[in-house]
N, C-alpha and C positions, 0 to 999 in steps of 0.2 A: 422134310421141309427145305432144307437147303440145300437138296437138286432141284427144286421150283426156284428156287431163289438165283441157281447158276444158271440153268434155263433164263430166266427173263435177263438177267444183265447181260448174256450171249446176245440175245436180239432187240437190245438196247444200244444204239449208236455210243461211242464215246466220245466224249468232248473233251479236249485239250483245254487248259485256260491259258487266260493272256499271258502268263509269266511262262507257261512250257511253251508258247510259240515264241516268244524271245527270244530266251534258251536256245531252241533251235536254232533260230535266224543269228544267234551271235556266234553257234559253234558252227558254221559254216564259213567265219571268216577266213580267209588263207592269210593273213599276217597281220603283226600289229593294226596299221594304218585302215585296215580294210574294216580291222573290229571295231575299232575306232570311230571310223565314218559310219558301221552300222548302229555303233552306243547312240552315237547322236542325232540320225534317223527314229531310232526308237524315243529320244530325249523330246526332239521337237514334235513330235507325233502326240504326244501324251500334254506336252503345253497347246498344242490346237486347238486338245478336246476338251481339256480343263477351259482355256480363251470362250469355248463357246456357250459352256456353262453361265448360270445366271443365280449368285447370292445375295440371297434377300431383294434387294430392290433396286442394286447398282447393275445397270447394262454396260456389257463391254464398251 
């Protein structure tokens, strides 16, 4: 049974989630400053999509 099991998740794509592509995108910084400006690309990014969310019955 668990060669059918290694079978299907071979030809099952795999997905990354949001915090392993971070990850990545912050260990490519070359220096302080650069990681930096990426924290807070990834910072403002994540306040956008919270902004465009809608709780309870208050509209942005």
């Amino acid at each position: 049974m668990s060669k059918l099991i290694e079978i299907i998740k071979s030809l099952l794509p795999t997905f990354k989630s949001q915090h392993d592509i971070e990850e990545a995108f912050l260990s490519e910084a070359s220096d302080v400053s650069d990681l930096e400006r990426r924290m807070r690309l990834i910072d403002s990014d994540a306040r956008e999509a919270a902004r465009s969310l809608v709780y309870g019955t208050m509209m942005p």
